[in-house]
One Martini backbone bead per residue (centre of mass of N, CA, C, O) as a GRO file, in nm:
protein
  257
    1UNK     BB    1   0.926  -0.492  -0.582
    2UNK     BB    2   0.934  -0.365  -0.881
    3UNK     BB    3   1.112  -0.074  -0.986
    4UNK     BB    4   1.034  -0.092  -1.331
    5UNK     BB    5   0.759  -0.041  -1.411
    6UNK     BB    6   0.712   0.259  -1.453
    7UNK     BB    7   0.925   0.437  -1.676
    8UNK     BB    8   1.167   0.676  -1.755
    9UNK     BB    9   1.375   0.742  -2.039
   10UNK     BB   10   1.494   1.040  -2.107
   11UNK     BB   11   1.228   1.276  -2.067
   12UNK     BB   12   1.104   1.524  -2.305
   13UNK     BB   13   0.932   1.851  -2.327
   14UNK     BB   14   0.785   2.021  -2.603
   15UNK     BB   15   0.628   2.354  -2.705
   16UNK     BB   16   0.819   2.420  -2.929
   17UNK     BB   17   1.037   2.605  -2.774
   18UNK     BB   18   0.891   2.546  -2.496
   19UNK     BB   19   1.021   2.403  -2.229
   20UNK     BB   20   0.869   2.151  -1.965
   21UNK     BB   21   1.069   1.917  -2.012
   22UNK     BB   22   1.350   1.756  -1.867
   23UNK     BB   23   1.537   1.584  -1.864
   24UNK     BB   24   1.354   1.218  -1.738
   25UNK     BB   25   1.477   0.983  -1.486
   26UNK     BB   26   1.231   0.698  -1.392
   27UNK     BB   27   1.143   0.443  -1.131
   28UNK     BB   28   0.818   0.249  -1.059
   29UNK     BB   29   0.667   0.078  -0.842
   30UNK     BB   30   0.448  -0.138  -0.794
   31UNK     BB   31   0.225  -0.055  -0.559
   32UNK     BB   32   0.237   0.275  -0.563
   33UNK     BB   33   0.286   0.562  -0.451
   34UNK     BB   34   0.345   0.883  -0.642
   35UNK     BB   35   0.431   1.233  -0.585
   36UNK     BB   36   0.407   1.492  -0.800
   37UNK     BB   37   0.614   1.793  -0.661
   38UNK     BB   38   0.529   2.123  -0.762
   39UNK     BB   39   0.491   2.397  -0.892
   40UNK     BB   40   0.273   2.590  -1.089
   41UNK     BB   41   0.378   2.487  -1.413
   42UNK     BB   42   0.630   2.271  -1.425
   43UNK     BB   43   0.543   1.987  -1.545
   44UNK     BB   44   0.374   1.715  -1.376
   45UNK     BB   45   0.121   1.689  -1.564
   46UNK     BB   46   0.278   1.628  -1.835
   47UNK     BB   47   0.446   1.367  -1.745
   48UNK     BB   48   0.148   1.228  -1.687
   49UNK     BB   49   0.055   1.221  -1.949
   50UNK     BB   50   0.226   1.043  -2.099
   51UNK     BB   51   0.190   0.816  -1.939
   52UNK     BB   52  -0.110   0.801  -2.055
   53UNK     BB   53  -0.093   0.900  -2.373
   54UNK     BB   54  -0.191   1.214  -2.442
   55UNK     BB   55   0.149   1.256  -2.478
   56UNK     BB   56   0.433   1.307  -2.675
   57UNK     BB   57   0.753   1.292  -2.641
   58UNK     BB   58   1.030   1.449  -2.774
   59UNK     BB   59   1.216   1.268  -2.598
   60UNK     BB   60   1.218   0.927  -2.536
   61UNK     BB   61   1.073   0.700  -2.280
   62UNK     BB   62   0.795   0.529  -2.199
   63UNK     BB   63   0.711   0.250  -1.949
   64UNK     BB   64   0.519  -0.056  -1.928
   65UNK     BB   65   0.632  -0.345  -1.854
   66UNK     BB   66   0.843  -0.285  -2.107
   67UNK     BB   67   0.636  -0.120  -2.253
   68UNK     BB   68   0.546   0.124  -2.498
   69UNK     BB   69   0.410   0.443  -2.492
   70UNK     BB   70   0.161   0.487  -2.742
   71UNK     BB   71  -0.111   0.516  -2.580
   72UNK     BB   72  -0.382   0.518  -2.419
   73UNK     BB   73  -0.494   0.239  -2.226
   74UNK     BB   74  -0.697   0.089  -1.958
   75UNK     BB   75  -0.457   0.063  -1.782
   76UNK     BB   76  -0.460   0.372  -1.756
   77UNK     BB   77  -0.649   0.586  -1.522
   78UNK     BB   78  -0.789   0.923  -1.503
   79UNK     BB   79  -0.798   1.184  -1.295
   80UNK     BB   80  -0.949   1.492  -1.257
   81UNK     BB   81  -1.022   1.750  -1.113
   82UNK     BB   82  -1.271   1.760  -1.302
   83UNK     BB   83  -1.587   1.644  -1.308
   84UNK     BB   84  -1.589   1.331  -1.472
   85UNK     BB   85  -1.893   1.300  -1.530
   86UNK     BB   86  -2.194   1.195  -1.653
   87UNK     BB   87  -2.469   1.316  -1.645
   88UNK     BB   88  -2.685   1.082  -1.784
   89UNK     BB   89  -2.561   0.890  -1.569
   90UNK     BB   90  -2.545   0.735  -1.324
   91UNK     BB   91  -2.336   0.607  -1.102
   92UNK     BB   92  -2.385   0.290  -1.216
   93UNK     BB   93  -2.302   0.442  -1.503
   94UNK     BB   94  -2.050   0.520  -1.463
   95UNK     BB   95  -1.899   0.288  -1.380
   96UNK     BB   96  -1.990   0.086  -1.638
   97UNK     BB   97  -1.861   0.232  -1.857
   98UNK     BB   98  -1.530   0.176  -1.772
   99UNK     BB   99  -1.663  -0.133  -1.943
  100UNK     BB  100  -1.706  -0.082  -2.269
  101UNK     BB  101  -1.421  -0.257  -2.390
  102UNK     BB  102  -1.492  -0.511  -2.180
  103UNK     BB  103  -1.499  -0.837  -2.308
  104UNK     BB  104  -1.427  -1.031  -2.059
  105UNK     BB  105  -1.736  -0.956  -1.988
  106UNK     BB  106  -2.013  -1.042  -1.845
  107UNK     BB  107  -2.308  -0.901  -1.726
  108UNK     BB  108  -2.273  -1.035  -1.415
  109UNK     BB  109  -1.989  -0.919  -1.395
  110UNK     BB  110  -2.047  -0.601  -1.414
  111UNK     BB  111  -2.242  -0.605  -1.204
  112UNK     BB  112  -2.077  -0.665  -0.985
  113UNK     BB  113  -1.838  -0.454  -1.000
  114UNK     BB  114  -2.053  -0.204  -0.933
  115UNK     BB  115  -2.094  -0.307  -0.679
  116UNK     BB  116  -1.835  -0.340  -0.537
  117UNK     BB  117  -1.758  -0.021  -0.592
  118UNK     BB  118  -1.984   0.097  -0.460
  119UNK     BB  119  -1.856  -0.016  -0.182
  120UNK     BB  120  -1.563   0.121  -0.194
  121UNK     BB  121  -1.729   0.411  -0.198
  122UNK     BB  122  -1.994   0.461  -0.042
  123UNK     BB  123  -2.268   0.428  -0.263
  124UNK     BB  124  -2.517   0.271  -0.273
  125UNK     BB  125  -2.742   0.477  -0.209
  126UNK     BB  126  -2.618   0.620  -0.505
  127UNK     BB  127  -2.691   0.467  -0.770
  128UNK     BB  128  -2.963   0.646  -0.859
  129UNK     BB  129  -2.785   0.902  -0.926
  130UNK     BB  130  -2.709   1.152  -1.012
  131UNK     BB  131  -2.456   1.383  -1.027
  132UNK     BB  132  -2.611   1.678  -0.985
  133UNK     BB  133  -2.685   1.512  -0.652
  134UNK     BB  134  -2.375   1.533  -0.594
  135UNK     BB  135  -2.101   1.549  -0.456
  136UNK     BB  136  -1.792   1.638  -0.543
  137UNK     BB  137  -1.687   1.359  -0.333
  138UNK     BB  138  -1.825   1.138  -0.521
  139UNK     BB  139  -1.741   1.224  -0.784
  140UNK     BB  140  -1.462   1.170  -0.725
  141UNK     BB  141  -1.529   0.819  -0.657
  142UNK     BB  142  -1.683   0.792  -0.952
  143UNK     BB  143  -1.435   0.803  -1.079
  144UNK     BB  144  -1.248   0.600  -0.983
  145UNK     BB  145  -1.371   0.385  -1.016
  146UNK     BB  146  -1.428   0.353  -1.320
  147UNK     BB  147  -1.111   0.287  -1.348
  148UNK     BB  148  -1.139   0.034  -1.215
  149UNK     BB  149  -1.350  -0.094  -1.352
  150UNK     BB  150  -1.175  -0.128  -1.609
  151UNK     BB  151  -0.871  -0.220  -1.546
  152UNK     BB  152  -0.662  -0.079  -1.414
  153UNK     BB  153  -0.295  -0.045  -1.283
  154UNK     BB  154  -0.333   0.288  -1.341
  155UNK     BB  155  -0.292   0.578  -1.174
  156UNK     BB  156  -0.391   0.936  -1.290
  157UNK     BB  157  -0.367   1.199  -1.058
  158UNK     BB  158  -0.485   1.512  -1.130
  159UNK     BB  159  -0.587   1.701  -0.852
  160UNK     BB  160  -0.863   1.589  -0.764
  161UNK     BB  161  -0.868   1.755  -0.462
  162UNK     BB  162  -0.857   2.094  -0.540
  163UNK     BB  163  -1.208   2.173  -0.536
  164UNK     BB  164  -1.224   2.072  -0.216
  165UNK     BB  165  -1.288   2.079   0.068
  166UNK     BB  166  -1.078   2.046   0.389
  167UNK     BB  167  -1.259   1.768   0.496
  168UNK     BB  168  -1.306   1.595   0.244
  169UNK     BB  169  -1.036   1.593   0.120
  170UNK     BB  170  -0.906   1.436   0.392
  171UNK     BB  171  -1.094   1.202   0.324
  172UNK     BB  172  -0.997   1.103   0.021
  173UNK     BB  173  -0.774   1.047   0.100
  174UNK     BB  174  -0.785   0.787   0.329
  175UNK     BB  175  -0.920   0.645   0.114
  176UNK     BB  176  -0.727   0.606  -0.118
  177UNK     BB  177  -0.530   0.420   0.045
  178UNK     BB  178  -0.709   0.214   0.102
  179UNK     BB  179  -0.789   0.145  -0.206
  180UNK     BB  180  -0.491   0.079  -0.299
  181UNK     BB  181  -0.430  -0.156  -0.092
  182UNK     BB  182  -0.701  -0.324  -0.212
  183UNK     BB  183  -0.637  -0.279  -0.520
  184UNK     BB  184  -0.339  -0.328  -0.601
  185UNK     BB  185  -0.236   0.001  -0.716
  186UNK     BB  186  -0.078   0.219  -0.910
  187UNK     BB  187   0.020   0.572  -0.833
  188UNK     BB  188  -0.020   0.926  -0.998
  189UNK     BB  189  -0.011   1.207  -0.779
  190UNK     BB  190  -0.100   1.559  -0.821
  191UNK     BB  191   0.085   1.836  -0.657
  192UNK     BB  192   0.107   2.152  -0.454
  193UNK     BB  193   0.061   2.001  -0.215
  194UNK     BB  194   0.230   1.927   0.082
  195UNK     BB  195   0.095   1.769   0.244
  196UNK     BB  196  -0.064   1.579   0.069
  197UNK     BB  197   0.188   1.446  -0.020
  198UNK     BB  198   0.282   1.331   0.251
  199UNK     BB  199   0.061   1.150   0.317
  200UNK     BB  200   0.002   0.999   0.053
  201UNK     BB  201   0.306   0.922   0.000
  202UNK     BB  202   0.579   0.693  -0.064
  203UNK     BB  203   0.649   0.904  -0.264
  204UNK     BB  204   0.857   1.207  -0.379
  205UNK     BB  205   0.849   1.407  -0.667
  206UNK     BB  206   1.059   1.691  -0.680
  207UNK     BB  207   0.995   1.948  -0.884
  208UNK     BB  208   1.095   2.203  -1.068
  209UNK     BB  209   1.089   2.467  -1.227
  210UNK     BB  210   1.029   2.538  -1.543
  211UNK     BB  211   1.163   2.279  -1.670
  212UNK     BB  212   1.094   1.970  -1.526
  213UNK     BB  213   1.328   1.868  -1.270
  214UNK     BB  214   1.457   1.647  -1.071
  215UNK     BB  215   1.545   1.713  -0.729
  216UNK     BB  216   1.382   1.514  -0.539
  217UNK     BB  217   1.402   1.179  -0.373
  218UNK     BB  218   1.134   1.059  -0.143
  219UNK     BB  219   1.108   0.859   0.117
  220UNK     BB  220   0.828   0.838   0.310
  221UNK     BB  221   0.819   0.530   0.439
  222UNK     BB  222   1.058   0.599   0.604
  223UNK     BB  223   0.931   0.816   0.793
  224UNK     BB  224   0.562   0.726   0.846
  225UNK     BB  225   0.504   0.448   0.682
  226UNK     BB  226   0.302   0.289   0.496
  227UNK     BB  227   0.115   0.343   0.655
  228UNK     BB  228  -0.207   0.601   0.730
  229UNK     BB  229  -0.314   0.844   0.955
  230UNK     BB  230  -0.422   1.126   1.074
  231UNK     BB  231  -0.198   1.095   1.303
  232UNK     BB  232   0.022   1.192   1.148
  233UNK     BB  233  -0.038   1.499   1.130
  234UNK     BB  234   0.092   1.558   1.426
  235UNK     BB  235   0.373   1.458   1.369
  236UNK     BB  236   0.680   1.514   1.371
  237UNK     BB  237   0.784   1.391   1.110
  238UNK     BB  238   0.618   1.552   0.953
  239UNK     BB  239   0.687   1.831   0.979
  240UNK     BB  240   0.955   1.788   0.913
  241UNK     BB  241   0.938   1.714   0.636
  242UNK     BB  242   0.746   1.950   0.516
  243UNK     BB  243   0.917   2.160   0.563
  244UNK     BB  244   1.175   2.090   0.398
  245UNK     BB  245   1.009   2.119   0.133
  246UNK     BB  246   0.901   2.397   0.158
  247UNK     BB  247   1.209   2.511   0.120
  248UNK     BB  248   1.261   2.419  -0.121
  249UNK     BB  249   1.029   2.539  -0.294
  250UNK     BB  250   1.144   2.827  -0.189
  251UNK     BB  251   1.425   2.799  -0.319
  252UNK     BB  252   1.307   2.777  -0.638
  253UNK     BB  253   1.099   3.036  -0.598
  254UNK     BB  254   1.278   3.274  -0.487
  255UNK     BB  255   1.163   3.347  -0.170
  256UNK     BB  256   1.446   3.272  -0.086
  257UNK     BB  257   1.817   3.285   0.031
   0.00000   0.00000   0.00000
């Protein structure tokens, strides 16, 4: 699995005056969970819409197998805290927007891949069912789709799971890891929550207060195994890693000395 599938090379984010990205090199292995974390607002958005191409650094670049991030293209999937589906579209219509853009594939591809999603997301009985009418954890299954159903190669998920209760969130997760396995998609997933991060990443990049610098770079599956299950939050090794990190941010932003 190489290293260097999604690079940082020296990058930096202004806007005006105010520094919000410290130079910052990183590189991400291709079908890697990797996950930024950091207090609120201190620069791990930015630099995940950066890869994104929706902000463009001020300094530095960022590269996707060796080409340079030039700006949005559908190699790239973005997921967002809030619910982004279309309302006037059902799910299999949301799902199926995805691949608005997919000339190589005809209508009879298409259908299939949205029953596929629609099966790899447990959703197939509302498949004609408006947003209005799911819940909050079905729509954010319903972005996810859409984003595969396009043909992403990488996942950037800002806080997906941060507006949904505590057992959905949980439920999520648990999805998430599974279906990264199943679809061997690249996650680079933004989250100021540590337990989730420690579940869900193979890897945990933790940034400091803004402007964002990377502080630790954690390898996770070297402490919990590659695959994860909800057993795994039970586990001393659990407890002792989240532990660890939340020092390190507690002693970040200044709450203890």
């Amino acid at each position: 699995m190489a290293s260097d599938y999604l690079t940082f090379e020296k990058v930096t984010k202004a806007f005006g005056p105010v520094l919000v990205v410290s130079e910052s090199t990183l590189a991400i292995a291709r079908y890697s969970l990797v996950v930024f974390l950091g207090p609120s607002g201190c620069g791990k958005t930015t630099l995940m819409r950066m890869a994104g191409g929706l902000d463009t650094p001020t300094s530095g670049t960022i590269r996707l197998d060796g080409e340079a991030v030039a700006g949005p293209d559908r190699r790239r999937g973005m997921v967002f805290q809030s619910y982004s589906s279309f309302p006037w579209l059902t799910v299999e219509g949301n799902i199926a927007f995805g691949m608005r853009y997919r000339n190589d594939l005809n209508a009879a591809q298409r259908a299939e891949r949205v029953n596929h999603y629609l099966k790899l997301i447990g959703l197939e009985d509302f498949a004609k069912s408006f947003p209005n009418r799911i819940s909050g954890g079905m729509r954010q299954r319903v972005a996810i789709a859409r984003s595969l159903a396009a043909g992403s190669d990488v996942l950037l998920m800002d806080e997906p799971f941060g507006a949904l209760d505590a057992l959905t969130r949980e439920r999520l997760q648990v999805e998430l890891r599974q279906i990264q396995a199943e679809e061997r998609k690249t996650i680079i997933f933004v989250t100021h929550d540590v337990e989730e991060a420690v579940f869900l990443a193979d890897r945990i990049i933790l940034f400091s207060a803004r402007p964002a610098r990377v502080l630790r770079d954690i390898n996770v599956a070297t402490v919990l195994g590659a695959s994860r299950t909800l057993a795994a939050r039970e586990s001393q090794e659990f407890f002792k890693l989240r532990n660890e990190i939340l020092h390190l941010i507690r002693n970040e932003a200044g709450v203890v000395k």
